[in-house]
C-alpha positions in Angstrom: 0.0 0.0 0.0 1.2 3.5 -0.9 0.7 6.3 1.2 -0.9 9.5 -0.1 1.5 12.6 0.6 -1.2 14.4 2.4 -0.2 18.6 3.2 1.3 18.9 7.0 -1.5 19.8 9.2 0.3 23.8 9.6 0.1 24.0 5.7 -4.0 23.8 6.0 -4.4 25.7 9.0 -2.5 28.7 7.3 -5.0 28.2 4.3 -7.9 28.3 6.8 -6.6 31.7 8.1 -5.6 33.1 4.7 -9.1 32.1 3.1 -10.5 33.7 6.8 -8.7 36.6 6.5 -10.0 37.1 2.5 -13.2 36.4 3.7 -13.3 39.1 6.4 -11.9 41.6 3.4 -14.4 40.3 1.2 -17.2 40.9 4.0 -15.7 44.8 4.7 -15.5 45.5 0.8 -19.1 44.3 -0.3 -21.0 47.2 0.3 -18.2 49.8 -0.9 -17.7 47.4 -4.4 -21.1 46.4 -4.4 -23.0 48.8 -2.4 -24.5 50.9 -6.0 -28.5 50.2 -5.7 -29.5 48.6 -8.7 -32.2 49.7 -11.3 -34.8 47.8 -9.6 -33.3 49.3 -6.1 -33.7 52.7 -7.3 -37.4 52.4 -8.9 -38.3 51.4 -5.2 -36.8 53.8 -3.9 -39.1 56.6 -6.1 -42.0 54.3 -5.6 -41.5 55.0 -1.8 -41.0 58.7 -2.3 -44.3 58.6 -4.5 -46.3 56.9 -1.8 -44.6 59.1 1.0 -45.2 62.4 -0.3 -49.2 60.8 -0.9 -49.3 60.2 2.7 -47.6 63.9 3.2 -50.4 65.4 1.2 -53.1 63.5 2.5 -52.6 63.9 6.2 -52.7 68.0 4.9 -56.4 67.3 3.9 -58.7 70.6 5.4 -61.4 68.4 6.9 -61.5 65.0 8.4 -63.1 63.2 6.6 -61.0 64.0 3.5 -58.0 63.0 5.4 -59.8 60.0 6.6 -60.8 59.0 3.0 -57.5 60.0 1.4 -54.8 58.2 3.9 -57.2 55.1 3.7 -56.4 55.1 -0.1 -52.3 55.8 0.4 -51.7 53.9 3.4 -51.7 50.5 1.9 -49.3 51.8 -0.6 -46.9 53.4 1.8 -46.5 50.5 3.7 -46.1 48.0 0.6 -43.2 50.3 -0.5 -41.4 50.8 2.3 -41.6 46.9 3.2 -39.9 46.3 -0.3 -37.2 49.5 0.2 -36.3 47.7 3.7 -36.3 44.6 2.0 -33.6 45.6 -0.3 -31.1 47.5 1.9 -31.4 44.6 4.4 -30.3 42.1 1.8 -26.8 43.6 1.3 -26.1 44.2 5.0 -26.9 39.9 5.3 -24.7 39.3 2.9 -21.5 41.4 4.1 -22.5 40.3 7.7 -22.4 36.8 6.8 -19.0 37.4 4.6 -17.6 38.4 8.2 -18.7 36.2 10.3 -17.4 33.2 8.1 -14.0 34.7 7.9 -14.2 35.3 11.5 -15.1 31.7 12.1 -12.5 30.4 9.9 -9.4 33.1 10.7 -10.3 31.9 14.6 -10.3 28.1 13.3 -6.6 28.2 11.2 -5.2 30.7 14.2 -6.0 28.7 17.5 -4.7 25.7 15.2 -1.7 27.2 14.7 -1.1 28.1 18.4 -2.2 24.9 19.6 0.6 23.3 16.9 3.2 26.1 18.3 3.6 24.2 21.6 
């Protein structure tokens, strides 16, 4: 039987911290390389301002009932856009934050390894 030259155990615990430490780069970096909102981002975005400045106008309504009537009408739409605008800017923070916390995991791993293989 031959034996398969496997890598020394230090070998793949400086990987693990190298590939950790790209990771936690990679998780810093997202939002500045890939931060830009997108097209469908930005038509959100001036759906919200639509529906906000609807609310804005109908909560200036002279007499109750025209308010009443009038913010019934926006309300459903203000809330449906901002749910979606939310929706989007939450979905790059999740992906930087878990970009980070895998490094983190990872950098921890291939560092206590190669402490615990100092001694």
């Amino acid at each position: 039987m031959s034996k398969s030259k496997s890598p020394p155990p230090s070998l793949l615990l400086v990987a693990c911290l190298t590939l950790g430490i790209a990771l936690l780069v990679a998780g810093f970096a997202w939002p500045v390389l890939f931060g830009r909102p997108s097209e469908a981002a930005r038509n959100e975005a001036t759906e919200f301002l639509d529906a906000s400045q609807a609310m804005e106008s109908a909560a200036a309504a002279r007499t109750a009932a025209e308010r009443d009537a009038q913010m019934s009408e926006v309300r459903d739409r203000y809330r449906e856009a901002r749910k979606k605008v939310e929706s989007t800017r939450d979905a790059a923070g999740k992906t930087a934050f878990w970009l980070k916390v895998a490094g983190g995991g990872v950098a921890a791993v291939g560092a206590f390894g190669l402490l615990a293989n100092r001694s």
